[in-house]
N, C-alpha and C positions, 0 to 999 in steps of 0.2 A: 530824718533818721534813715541810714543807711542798713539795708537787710541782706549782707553781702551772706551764702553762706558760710558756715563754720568749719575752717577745715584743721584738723591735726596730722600733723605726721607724730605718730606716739612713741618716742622714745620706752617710755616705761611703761608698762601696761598690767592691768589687775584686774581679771579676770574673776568673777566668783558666780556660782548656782545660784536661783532664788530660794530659798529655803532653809535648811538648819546648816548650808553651806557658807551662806552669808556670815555665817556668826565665825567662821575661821580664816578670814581675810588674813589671819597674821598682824604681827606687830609694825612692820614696816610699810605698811598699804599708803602710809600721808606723803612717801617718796613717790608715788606715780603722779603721771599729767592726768591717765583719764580713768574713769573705773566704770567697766562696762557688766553689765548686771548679766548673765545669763538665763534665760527661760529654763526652768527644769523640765518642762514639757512642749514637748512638739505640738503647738498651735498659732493659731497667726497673733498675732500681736495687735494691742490698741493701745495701753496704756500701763504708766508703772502708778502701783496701790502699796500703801502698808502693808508690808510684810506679816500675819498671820501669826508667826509662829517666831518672832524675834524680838526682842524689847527696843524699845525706841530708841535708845544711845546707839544704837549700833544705828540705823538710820542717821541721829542727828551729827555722827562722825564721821558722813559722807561728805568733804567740802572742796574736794573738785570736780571739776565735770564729770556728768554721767549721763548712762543710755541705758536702757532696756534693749536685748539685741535676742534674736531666735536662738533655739537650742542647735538647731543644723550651724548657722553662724559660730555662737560660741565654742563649739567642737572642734570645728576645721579651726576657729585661731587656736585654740591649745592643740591641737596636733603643731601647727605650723612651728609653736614656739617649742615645744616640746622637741621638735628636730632640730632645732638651732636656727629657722628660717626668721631673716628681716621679715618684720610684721611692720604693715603700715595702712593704719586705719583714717578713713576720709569720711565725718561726718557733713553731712550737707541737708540742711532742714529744708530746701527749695517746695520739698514736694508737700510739708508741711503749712504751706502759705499759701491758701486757696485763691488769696488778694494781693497780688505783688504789685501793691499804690502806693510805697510808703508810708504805709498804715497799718496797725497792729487791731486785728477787729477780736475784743473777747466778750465772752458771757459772764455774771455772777452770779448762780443760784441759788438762792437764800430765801429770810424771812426774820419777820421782827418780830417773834415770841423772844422773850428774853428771861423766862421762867422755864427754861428746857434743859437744863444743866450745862453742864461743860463744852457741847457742841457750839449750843447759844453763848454762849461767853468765848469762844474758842471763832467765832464768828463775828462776835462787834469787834474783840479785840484786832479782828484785820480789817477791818471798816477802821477804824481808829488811826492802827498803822497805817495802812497804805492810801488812807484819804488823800493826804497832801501829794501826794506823787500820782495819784488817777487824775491830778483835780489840773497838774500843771502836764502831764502827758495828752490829756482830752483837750485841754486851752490851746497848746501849741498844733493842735491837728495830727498828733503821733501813734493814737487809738482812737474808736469808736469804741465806745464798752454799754452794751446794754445789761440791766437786771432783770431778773427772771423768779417767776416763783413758783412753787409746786400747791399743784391743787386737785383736787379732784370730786365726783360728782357722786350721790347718794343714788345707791340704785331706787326705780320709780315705788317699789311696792312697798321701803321703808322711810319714804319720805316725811310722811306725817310721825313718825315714832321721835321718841325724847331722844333717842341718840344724835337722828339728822337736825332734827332743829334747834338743837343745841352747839353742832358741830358746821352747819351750813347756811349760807345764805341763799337768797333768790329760788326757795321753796326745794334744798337739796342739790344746786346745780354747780355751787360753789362750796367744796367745805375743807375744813383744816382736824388736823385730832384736838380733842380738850384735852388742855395742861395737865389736868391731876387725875384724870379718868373718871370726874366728877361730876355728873352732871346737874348738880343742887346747889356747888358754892363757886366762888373765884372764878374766873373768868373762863369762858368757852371757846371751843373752836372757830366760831363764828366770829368774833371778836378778831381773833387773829389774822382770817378773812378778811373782816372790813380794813383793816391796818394794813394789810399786804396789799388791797388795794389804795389806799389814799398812798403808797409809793409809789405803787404803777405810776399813779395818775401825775403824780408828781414829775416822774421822770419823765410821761407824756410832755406835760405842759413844760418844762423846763425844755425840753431837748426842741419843743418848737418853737421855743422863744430864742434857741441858740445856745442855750447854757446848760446843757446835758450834766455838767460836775455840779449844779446844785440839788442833785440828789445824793452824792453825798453830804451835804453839809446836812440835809434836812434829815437822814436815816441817823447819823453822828446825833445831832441836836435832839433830835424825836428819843433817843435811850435815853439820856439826861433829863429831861425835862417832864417825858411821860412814861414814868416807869409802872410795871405791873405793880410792882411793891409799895408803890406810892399813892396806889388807886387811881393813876391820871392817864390809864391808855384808854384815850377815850378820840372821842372824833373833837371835841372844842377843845384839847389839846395840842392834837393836830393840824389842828386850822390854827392856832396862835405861831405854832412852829413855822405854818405856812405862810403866814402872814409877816413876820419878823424875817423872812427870805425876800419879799419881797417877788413873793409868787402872785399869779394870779387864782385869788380864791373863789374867783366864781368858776372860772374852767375846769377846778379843779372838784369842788363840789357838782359840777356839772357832769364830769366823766365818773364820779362816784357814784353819783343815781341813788335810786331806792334799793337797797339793800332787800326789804322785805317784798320786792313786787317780785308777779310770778312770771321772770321771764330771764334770756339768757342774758348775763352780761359779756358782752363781746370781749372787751379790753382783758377780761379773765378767760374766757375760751380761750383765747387765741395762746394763753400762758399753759393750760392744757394741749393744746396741739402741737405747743414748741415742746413741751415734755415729752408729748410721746415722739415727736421724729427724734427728741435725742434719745432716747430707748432703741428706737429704730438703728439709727447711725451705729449704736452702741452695741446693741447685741443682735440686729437682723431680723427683731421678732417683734411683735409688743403684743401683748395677750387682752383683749376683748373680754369683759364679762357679758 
């Protein structure tokens, strides 16, 4: 796979604000090559998000290339065009590729509750999608894609209380929120805990045996097979899943460990550390309780 940058010379160009600017693109906006978003506010840039304050068609009627570009940027191009000056914009993502190996390296961060509404469903369904194409991009050597899951730790003076041990494992050090705010019926946070771990572990033992794409086939199979709604998110659910892959079930029960012993599980810390440096990366700060 070739990573040459992207460069345009932009014939047509469409310029719009982030904000209730967006919504006035005009009717002719599907005749440009490129449509570069403007910042409405002077700050430095990371990333483009849904729009706030715009309904989704306007997004999903976005289907050529685009860029998020600074407000100082977008200015000077609309003065330039506004004078009648050739404008010729040169995208080049080089600086965006911290691994120039021929290699696409990405994260996925998620989780297998699947009683969380529209997020959780709005999440297998791209597991679903995009399985077959992660499955033959990671065979041919064209990404590295690790998963990732969010977790975090019961402070120590609530640890013994029904909210933590309902919501955490390994005595408060591992926990997730409970599904219905319930802590009397249906399954707990802790539950979704152990589940987000036998993926880890999964994708541990897969990715050292060489076959890192069979976590997707086992996250795909594991919704099907052991649903909350069916009563079968369970760990001998998960071990038939795992087992029907032709994983290794002891390595993988082995990296799972005891749930209820009172001590840290590494393979989970380390999913908390990678959370907070992306907070870090992301906004500069990570706040300490």
């Amino acid at each position: 796979m070739r990573r040459e940058p992207v460069r345009w010379a932009v014939v047509a160009l469409l310029l719009a604000m982030v904000g209730a600017g967006v919504q006035r693109w005009g009717g002719s906006w599907w005749r440009r090559t490129a449509f570069l978003v403007v910042d409405d506010k002077v700050e430095p840039l990371i990333t483009m998000d849904n729009l706030e304050d715009t309904s989704k068609k306007h997004l999903e009627n976005i289907t050529i290339p685009s860029v998020l570009i600074t407000n100082k940027l977008g200015n000077d191009l609309k003065k330039s065009v506004e004078n009648g000056d050739m404008v010729s914009v040169l995208l080049d993502w080089r600086e965006s590729l911290p691994h120039p190996d021929e290699r696409v390296e990405y994260e996925f961060w998620t989780n297998n509750n699947d009683e969380c509404g529209p997020k959780c469903d709005m999440q297998m369904d791209f597991v679903k999608s995009f399985r077959g194409i992660a499955q033959i991009l990671e065979k041919k050597g064209y990404t590295q894609f690790t998963p990732h899951y969010i977790t975090w730790y019961c402070l120590e003076a609530f640890v013994v209380s029904k909210q933590c041990k309902s919501q955490c494992i390994n005595h408060g050090r591992h926990c997730a929120p409970d599904l219905e705010q319930n802590f009397n019926k249906g399954y707990d946070g802790k539950d979704v805990v152990v589940q987000n771990l036998h993926q880890i572990c999964v994708f541990k033992v897969a990715n050292e045996s060489g076959k890192p794409w069979l976590w997707w086939d086992y996250v795909h199979d594991f919704s099907i097979r052991c649903p909350m709604k069916g009563k079968k998110y369970t760990h001998e659910c998960a071990m038939d899943v795992i087992k029907s892959l032709g994983l290794d079930d002891e390595k993988i029960n082995k990296c799972i460990g005891d749930p209820e012993a009172d001590e840290e599980k590494s393979i989970l810390k380390a999913e908390q550390d990678a959370q907070l440096s992306w907070l870090y990366c992301r906004y500069g700060f990570v706040y300490h309780i």
